[in-house]
PAZAPA-4460 file (N, C-alpha, C; in steps of 0.05 Angstrom, whole numbers, plus 32768, in hexadecimal, padded with zeros to 4 digits):
% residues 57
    n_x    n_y    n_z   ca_x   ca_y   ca_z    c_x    c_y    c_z   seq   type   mol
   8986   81AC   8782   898C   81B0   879E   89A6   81C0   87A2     1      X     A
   89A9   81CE   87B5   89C6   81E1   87B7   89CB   81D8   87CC     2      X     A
   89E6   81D6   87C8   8A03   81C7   87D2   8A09   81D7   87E9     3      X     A
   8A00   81CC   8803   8A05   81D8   881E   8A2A   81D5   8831     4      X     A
   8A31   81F0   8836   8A47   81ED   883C   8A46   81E2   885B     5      X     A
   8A60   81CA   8859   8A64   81BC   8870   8A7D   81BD   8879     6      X     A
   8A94   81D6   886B   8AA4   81D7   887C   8AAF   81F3   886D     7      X     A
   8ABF   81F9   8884   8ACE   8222   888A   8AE8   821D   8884     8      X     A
   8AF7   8229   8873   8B14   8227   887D   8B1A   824C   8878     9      X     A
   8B2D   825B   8885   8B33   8268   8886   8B4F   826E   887E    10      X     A
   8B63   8281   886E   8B75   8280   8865   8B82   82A5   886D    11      X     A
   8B9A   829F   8873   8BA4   82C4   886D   8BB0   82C2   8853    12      X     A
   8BBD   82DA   884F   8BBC   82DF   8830   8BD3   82D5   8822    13      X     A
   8BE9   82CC   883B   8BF9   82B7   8831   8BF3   82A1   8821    14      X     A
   8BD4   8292   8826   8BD1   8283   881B   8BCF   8269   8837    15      X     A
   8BD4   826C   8843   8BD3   825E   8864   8BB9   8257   8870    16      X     A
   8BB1   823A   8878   8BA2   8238   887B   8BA1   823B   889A    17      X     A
   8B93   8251   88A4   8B92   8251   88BF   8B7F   8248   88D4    18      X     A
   8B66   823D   88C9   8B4F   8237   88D5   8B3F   822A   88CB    19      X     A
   8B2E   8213   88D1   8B25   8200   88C9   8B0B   81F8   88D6    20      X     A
   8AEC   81F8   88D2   8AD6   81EA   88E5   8AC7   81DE   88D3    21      X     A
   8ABF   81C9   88DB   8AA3   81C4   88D4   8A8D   81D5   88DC    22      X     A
   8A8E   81DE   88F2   8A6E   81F2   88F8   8A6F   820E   88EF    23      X     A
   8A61   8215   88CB   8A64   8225   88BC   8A4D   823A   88CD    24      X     A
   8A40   8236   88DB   8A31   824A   88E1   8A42   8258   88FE    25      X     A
   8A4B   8256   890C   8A64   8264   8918   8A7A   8258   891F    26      X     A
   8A83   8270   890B   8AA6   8272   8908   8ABF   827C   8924    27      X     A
   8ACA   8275   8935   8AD5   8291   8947   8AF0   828A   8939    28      X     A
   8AEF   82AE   8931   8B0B   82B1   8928   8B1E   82BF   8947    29      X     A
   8B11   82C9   895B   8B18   82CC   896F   8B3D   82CB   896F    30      X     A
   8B43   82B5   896E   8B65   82B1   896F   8B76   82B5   895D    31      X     A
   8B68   82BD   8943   8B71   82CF   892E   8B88   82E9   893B    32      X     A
   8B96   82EB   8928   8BA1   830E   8926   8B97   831E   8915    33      X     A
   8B97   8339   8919   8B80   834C   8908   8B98   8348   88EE    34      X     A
   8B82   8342   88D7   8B8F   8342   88C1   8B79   833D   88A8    35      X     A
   8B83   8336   8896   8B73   832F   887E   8B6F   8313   8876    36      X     A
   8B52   8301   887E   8B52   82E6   8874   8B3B   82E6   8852    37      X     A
   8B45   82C7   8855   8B28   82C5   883F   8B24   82AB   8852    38      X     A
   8B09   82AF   8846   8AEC   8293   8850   8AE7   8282   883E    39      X     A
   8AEE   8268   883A   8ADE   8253   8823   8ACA   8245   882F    40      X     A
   8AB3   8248   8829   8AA1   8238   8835   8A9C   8220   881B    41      X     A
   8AA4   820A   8826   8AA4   81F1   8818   8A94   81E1   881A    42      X     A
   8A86   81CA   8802   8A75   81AF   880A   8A88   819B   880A    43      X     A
   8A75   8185   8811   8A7C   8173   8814   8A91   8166   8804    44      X     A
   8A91   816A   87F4   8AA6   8161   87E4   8AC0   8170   87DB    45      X     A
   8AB9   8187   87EA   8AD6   819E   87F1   8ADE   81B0   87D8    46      X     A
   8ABF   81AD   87CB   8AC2   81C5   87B9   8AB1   81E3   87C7    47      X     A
   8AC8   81EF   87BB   8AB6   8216   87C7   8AA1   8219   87C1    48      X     A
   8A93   8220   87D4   8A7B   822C   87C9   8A70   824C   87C8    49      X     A
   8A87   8254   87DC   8A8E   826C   87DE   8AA0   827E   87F5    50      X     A
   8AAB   8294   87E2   8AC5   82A2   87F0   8ABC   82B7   87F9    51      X     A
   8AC1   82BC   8815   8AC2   82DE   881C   8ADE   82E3   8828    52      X     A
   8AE1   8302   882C   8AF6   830E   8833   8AF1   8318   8851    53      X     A
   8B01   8310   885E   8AFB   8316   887F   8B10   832D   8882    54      X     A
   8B09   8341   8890   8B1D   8359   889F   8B1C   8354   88B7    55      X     A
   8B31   8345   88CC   8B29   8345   88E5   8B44   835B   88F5    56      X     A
   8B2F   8370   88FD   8B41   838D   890B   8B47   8389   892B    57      X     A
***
């Protein structure tokens, strides 16, 4: 069975965690500043399951 992500955190490249949800299916980065994040989409047990790179302009 594959390990469904149940939570978002968002980071700038500082390393800063700037954003946090449980509802992985929308995100609003809305209050963001245009910059460069990454995405961990995590299970339950707060391991990654996977990283993307967000450009928000």
């Amino acid at each position: 069975m594959k390990p469904t992500a149940v939570k978002a955190e968002v980071f700038n490249m500082l390393g800063e965690k700037v954003y946090v949800t449980r509802d992985c299916e929308r995100i609003d980065l809305s209050k963001l500043t245009s910059d460069v994040y990454l995405l961990h989409y995590l299970d339950r047990t707060g391991r990654i399951l996977k990283t993307e790179r967000l450009i928000k302009s």
